[in-house]
C-alpha positions in Angstrom: 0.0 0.0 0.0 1.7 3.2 -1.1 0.9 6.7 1.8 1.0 10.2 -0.2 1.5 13.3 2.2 0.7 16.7 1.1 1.2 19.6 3.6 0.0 22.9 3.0 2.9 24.6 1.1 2.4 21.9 -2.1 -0.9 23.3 -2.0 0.5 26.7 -2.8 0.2 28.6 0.2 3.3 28.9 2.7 3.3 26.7 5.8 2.2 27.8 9.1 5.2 27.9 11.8 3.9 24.6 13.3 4.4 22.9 10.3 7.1 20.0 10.2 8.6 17.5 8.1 11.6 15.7 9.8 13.4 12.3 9.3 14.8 10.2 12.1 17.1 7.9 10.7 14.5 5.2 9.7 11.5 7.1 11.0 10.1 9.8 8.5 6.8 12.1 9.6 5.1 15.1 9.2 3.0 17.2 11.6 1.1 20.0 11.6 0.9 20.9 15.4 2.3 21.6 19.3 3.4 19.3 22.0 2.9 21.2 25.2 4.3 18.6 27.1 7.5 18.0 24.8 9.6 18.8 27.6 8.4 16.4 30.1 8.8 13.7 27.4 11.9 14.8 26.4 13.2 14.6 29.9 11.9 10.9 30.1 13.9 9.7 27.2 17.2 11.9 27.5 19.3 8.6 28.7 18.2 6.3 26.4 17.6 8.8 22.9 19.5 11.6 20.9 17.5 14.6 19.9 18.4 15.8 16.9 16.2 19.1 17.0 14.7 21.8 19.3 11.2 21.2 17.7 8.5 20.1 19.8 7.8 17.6 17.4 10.3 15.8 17.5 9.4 13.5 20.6 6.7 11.5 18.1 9.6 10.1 16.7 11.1 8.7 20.0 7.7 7.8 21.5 6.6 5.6 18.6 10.3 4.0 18.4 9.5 3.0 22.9 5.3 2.4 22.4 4.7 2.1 18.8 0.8 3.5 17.8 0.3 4.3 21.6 2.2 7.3 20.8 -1.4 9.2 20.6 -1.8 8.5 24.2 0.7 10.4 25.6 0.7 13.7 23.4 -0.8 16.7 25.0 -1.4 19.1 22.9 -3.0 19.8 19.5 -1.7 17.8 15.7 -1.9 15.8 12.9 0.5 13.5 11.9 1.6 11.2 9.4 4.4 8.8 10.3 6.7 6.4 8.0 8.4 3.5 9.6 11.3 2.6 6.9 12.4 -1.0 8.8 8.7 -2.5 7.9 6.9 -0.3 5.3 4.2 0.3 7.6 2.4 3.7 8.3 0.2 5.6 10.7 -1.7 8.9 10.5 -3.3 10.3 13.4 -5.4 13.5 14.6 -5.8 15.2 18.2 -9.0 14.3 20.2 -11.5 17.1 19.2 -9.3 17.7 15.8 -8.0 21.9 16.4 -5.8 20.8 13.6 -7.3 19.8 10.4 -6.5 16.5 8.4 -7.9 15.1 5.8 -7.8 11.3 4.3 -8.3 10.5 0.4 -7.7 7.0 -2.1 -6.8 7.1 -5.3 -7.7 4.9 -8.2 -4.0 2.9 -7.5 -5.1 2.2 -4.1 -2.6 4.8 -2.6 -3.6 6.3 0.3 -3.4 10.2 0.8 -3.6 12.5 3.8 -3.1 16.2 3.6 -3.8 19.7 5.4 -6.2 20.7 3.4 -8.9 19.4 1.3 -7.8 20.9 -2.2 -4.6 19.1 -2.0 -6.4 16.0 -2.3 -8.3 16.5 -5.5 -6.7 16.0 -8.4 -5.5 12.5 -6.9 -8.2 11.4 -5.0 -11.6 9.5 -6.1 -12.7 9.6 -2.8 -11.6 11.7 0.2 -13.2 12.7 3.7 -12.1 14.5 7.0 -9.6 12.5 9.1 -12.1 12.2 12.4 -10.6 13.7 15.3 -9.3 11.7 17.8 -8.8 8.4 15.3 -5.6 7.0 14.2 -5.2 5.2 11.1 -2.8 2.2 10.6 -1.7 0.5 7.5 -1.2 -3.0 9.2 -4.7 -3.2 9.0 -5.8 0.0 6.9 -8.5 0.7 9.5 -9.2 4.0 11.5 -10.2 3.2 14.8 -10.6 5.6 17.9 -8.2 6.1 20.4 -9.7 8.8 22.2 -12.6 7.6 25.0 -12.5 9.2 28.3 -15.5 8.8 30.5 -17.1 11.5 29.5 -17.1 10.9 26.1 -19.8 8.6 26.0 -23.3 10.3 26.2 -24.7 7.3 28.7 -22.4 9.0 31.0 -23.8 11.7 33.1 -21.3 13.3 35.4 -22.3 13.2 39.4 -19.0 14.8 40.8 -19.7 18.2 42.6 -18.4 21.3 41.5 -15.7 22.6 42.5 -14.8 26.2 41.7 -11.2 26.4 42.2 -10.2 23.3 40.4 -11.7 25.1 37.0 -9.8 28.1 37.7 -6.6 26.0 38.6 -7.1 24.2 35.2 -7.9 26.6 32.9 -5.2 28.6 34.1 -2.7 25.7 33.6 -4.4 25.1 30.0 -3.4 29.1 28.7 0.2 29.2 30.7 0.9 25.9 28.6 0.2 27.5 25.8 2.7 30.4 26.0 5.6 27.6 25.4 6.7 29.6 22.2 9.9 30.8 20.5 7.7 33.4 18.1 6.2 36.5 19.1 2.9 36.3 20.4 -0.7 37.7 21.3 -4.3 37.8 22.5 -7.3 37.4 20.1 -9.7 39.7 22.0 -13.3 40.2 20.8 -14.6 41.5 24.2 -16.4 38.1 24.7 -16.5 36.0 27.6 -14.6 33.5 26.7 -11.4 35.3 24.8 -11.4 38.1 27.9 -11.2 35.4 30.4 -7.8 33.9 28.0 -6.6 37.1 27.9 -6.5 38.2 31.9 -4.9 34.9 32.4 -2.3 35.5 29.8 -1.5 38.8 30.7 -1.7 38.2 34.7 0.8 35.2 34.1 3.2 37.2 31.7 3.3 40.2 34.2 3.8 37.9 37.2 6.5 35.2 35.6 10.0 35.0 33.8 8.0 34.7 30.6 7.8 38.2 30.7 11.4 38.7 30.2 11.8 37.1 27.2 8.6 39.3 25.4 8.0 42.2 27.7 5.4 42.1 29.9 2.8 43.4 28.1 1.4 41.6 25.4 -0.7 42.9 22.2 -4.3 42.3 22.5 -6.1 42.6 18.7 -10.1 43.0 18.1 -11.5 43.5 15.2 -15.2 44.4 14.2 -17.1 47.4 11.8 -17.2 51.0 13.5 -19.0 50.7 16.7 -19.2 47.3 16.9 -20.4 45.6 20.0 -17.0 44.0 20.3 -14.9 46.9 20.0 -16.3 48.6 22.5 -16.3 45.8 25.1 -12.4 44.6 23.8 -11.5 47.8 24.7 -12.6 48.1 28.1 -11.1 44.7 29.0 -7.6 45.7 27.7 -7.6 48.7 29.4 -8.0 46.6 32.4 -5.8 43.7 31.6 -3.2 46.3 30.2 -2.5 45.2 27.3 -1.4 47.0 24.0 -4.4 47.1 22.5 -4.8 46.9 18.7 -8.4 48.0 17.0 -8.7 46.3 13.8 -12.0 48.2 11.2 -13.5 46.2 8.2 -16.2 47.5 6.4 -19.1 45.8 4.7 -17.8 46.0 1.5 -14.0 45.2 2.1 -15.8 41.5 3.8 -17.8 40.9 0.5 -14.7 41.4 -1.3 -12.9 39.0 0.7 -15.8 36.0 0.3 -14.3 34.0 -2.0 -11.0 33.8 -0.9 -12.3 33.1 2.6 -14.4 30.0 1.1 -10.8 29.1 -0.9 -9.7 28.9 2.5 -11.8 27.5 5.0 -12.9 25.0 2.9 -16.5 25.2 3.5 -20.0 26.8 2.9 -21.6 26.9 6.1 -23.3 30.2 6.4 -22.2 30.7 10.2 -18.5 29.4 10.0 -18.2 31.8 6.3 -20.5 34.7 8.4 -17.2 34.4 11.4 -14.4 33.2 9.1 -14.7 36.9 7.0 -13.9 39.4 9.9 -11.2 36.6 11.3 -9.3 35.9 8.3 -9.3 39.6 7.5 -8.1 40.3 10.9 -5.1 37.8 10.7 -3.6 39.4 7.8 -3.0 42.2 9.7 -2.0 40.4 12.9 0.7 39.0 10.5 2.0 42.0 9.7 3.0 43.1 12.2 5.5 40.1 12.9 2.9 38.2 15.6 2.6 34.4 14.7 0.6 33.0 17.4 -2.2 33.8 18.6 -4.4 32.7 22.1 -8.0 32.8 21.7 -11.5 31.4 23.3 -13.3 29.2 20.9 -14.6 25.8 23.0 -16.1 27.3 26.1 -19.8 27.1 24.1 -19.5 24.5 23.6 -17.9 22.8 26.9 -20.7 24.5 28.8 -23.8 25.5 27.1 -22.9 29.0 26.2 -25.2 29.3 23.2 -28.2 31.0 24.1 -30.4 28.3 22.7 -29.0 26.1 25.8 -31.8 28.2 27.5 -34.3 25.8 26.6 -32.6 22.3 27.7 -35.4 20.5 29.7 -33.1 18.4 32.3 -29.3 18.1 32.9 -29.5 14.7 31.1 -30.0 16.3 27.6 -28.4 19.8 28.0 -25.0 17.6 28.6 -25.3 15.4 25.3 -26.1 18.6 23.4 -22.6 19.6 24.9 -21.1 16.1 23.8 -22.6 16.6 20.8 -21.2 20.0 20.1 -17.8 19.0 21.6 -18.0 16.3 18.6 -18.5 18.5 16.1 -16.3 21.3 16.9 -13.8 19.8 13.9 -16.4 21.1 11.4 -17.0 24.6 12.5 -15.1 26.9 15.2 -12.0 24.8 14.8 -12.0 24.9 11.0 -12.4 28.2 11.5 -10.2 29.4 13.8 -7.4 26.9 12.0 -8.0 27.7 8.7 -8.7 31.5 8.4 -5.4 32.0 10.2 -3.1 29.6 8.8 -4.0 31.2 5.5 -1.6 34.0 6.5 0.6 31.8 8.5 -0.4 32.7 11.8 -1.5 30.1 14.6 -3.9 30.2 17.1 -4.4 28.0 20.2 -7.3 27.2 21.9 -6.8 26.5 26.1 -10.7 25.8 26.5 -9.8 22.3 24.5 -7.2 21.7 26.7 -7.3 17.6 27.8 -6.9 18.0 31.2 -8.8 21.3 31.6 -11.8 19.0 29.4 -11.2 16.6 32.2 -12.2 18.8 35.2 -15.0 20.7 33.2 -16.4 17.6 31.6 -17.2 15.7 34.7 -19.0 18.0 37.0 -22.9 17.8 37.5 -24.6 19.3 34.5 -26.9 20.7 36.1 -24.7 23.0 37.6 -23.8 24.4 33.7 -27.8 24.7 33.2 -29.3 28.7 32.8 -31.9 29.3 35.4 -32.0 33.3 35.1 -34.6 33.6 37.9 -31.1 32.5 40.5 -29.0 34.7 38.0 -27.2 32.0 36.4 -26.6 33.2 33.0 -25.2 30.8 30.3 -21.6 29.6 31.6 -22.2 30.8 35.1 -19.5 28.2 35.7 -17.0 29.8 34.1 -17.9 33.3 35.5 -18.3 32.4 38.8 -14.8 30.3 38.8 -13.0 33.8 38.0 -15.2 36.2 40.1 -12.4 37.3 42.1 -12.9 40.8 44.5 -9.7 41.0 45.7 -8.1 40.8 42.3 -10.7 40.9 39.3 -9.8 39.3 36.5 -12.0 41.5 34.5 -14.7 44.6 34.9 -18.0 42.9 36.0 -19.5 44.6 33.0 -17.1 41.9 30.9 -17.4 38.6 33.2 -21.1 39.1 32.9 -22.0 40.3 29.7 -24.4 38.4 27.5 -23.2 35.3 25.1 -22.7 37.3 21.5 -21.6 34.9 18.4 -18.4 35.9 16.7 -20.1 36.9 13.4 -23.0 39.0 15.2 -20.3 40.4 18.1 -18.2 42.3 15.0 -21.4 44.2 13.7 -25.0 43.3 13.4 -25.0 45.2 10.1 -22.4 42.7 8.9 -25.0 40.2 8.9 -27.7 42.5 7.4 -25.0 43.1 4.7 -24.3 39.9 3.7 -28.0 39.2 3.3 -28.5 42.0 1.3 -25.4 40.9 -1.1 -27.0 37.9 -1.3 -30.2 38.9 -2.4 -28.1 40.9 -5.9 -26.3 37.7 -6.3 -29.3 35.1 -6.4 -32.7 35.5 -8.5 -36.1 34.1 -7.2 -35.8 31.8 -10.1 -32.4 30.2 -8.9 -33.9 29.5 -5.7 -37.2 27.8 -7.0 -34.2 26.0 -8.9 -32.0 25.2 -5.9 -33.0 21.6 -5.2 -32.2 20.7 -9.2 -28.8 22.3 -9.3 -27.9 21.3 -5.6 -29.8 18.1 -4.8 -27.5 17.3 -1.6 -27.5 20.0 1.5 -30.1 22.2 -0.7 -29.6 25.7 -0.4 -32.4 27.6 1.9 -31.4 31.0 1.8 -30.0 33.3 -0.8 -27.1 33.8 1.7 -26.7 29.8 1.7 -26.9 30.2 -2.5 -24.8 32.4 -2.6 -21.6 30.5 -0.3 -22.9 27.4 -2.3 -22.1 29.0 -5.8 -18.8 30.2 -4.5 -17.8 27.2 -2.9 -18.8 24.6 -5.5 -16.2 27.0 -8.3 -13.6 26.5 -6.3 -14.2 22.5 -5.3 -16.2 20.9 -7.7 -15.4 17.4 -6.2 -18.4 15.5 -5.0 -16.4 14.4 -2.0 -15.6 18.4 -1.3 -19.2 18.8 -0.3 -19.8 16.1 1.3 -17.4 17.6 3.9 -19.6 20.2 4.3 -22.5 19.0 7.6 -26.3 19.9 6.8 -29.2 19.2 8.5 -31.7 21.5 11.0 -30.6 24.0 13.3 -31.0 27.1 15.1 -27.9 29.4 16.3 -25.9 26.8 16.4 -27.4 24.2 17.9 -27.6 20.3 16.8 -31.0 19.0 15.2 -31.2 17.2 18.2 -31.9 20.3 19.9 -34.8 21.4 18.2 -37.1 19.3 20.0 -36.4 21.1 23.3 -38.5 24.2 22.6 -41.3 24.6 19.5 -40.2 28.1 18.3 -36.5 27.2 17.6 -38.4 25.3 15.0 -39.3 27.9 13.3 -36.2 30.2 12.8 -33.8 29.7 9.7 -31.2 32.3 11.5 -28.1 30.9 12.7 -27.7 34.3 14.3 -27.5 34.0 18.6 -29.8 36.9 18.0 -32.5 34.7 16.5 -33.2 33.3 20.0 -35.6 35.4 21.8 -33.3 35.4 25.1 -30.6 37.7 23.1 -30.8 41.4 24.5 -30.7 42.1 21.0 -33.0 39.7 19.5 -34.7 39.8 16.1 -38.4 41.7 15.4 -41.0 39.5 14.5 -40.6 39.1 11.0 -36.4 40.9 10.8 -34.6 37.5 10.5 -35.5 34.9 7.3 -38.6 33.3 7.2 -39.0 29.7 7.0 -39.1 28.5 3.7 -39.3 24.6 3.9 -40.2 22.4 6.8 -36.6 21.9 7.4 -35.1 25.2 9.0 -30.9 25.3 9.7 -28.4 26.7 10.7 -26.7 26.5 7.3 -29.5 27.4 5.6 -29.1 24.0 3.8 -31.3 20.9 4.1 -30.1 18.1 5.3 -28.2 15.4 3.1 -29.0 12.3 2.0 -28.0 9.2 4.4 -24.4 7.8 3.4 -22.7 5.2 4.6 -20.2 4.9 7.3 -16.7 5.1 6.1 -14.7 4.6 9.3 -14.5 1.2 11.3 -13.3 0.7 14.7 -10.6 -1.8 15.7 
């Protein structure tokens, strides 16, 4: 069986810092990734193996010479590798547990096996390719992927009893950013004013102030925000920076300027979901700039949603039961939106971002609580992730202005501009005729366009990857602001909404009139504004 590798830089585009391609005598891999705990493992093997390198990376090597495939188990950090063992001709290919790096796996017509970065390396080769699942490792003694990744937790029979404990989510999150400073690159903060990316932030900047970090790249990091003229975002990023005190970078697009950028932002991403395209425009736009001005890593928030219930939606779970498989589910999932997102739209410029609320051991501690302690019950003023608010409500020393640790949920794409949103619609609706969408279900049979908005990405994408495999990437099926199709059966009205807008819930401060957000056109509404696709088959076995 012959293994084809592509990495990002055959694709045309140059590779990300994290990129690597090494040889160890008979062991040949390459990985796209970080090992935060590199130096622990590096420590363990000093006696008994030469490093050849200072790359992180490199401790795959000597981990799969001791353990073999169990290498997987004793990475912490975020990757996707492919590795070539010369003494036997065999292979393996592996992805991190919720997949923050993206990998994909393709078969050609010869029966060669491909993997690759990105999807558009894969299809002038490929008959057949599909996303490498997270968490999976792929062998060639047996040309199976199986999963290797199944903490407690994982399984959604599995409700979590243990009580909460405040401190130990502080203690863990705090560890999961301070890991994540390892760097030899200049660094920053992604800051939209959010929850989430403030709360990464005041830990990053409290820890570079108060440690030898600071030394090395001052002790006063950049903070960057990007969002139209008085955005929600900018407003609120800059009142946490002040705070923080960080050097605080406001980043403007307009409309327009996001428009022009669509189609290189689908090239990109690799998708046509409306939401991930809607928050991939002001990100990837943002990152170019970030890039130019010599910063190559990132820290930023995406996860915390998802790890507990942040969407406003979340407001109608009926018991603990099903409000934590919607987060399993979510957590599952995360591989085909935020981190896609977040990976893609930056890497295009070479920039990486990393993500401590996907941390495994921070997972560990958040993950195994009581759910019912995550649940929204506004009458006791516990607002979606109380959790996480209530772990860093500190008097003595705030963390951040109240106004910050309890400001409402806003999505990324909403949080830069509401009139980005509004804009985008009205593109759309110059773009597509009536007649093309009475016409949608012939021309797009699979994940049928709902929206003009949803025509309009479809159009774009399906130029640049005409593959039938490079939309069946894409997920469909009924949703509402982000939530699974699961999770329409909790509440009657979210039924009804095609918006994946947060402000399409009627909970958002800001919500939409009767009438402002898209009607339902179908019986299915979603969150891509696509109908859901036909059933396929399964295409990946466990050992």
């Amino acid at each position: 069986m012959d293994v084809h590798m592509q990495t990002a830089h055959e694709c045309g585009r140059p590779p990300a810092r994290h990129m690597h391609v090494q040889q160890h005598i008979y062991i040949m891999f390459s990985v796209n990734g970080e090992i935060y705990n590199h130096e622990e493992l590096r420590k363990k093997f000093k006696d008994s193996h030469k490093f050849h390198t200072a790359s992180d990376c490199e401790v795959i090597a000597h981990l799969y010479e001791e353990i073999g495939e169990d290498v997987v188990h004793e990475l912490d950090g975020m990757f996707s590798f492919v590795l070539y063992d010369s003494r036997n001709g065999n292979f393996m290919a592996a992805r991190d547990p919720i997949g923050i790096t993206p990998l994909y796996i393709g078969w050609g017509r010869d029966g060669a096996v491909w993997f690759a970065s990105e999807m558009k390396a894969l299809i002038d080769d490929c008959v057949h390719f599909q996303w490498f699942p997270p968490g999976h490792l792929y062998s060639s003694v047996n040309g199976v992927l199986r999963p290797y990744f199944n903490p407690p937790w994982w399984n959604e029979k599995y409700i979590p009893t243990a009580p909460l404990d405040y401190m130990a989510i502080r203690k863990a999150f705090t560890k999961a950013v301070v890991k994540r400073l390892m760097t030899d690159v200049p660094f920053g903060l992604l800051l939209s004013g959010g929850l989430d990316s403030s709360l990464v932030s005041a830990v990053a900047a409290r820890h570079i102030r108060e440690s030898s970090v600071g030394d090395k790249w001052g002790h006063q990091l950049h903070s960057f925000t990007i969002g139209l003229k008085g955005s929600p975002d900018l407003k609120a990023a800059r009142e946490v920076a002040e705070h923080i005190g960080t050097l605080h970078n406001e980043l403007h697009f307009t409309v327009q300027e996001g428009i022009d950028a669509l189609s290189d932002v689908i090239y990109h991403i690799e998708t046509y979901d409306v939401v991930t395209i809607r928050a991939s425009t002001p990100m990837f736009l943002m990152a170019r700039k970030i890039k130019a001005q010599g910063v190559k890593m990132v820290l930023s928030g995406e996860g915390s949603d998802e790890v507990f219930g942040g969407y406003l939606y979340f407001h109608k779970a009926p018991n603990k039961e099903e409000f934590h498989k919607e987060l399993l589910r979510k957590i599952k999932l995360l591989h085909l939106y935020d981190c896609l997102r977040s990976n893609k739209a930056t890497s295009a410029w070479g920039l990486e971002v990393r993500v401590p609320f996907l941390d495994k051991e921070f997972l560990d501690v958040a993950m195994n609580f009581d759910p019912s302690e995550k649940m929204i019950r506004k009458s006791e003023g516990r607002i979606e992730k109380y959790v996480m608010r209530k772990a860093f409500d500190d008097v003595e020393q705030p963390y951040l202005p109240r106004s910050i640790l309890y400001r409402q949920k806003e999505q990324f794409s909403d949080g830069v501009g509401y009139s980005w949103i509004d804009g985008l619609r009205e593109h759309a609706e110059t773009r597509v005729t009536d007649k093309m969408m009475a016409n949608a279900k012939n021309i797009f049979p699979e994940n049928t366009p709902l929206t003009k908005e949803a025509y309009l990405y479809r159009m774009i994408f399906e130029k640049h990857f005409p593959h039938a495999s490079s939309r069946a990437t894409v997920p469909g099926g009924p949703s509402v602001a982000c939530s699974t199709p699961a999770a329409l059966a909790w509440d009657e009205s979210l039924k009804n909404n095609i918006d994946p807008s947060g402000r399409a819930v009627g909970v958002h401060n800001s919500a939409f009139e009767p009438g402002q957000a898209p009607a339902v056109s179908s019986s299915i509404a979603t969150s891509n504004g696509v109908a859901a696709p036909s059933p396929q088959p399964p295409t990946v076995a466990a050992a």
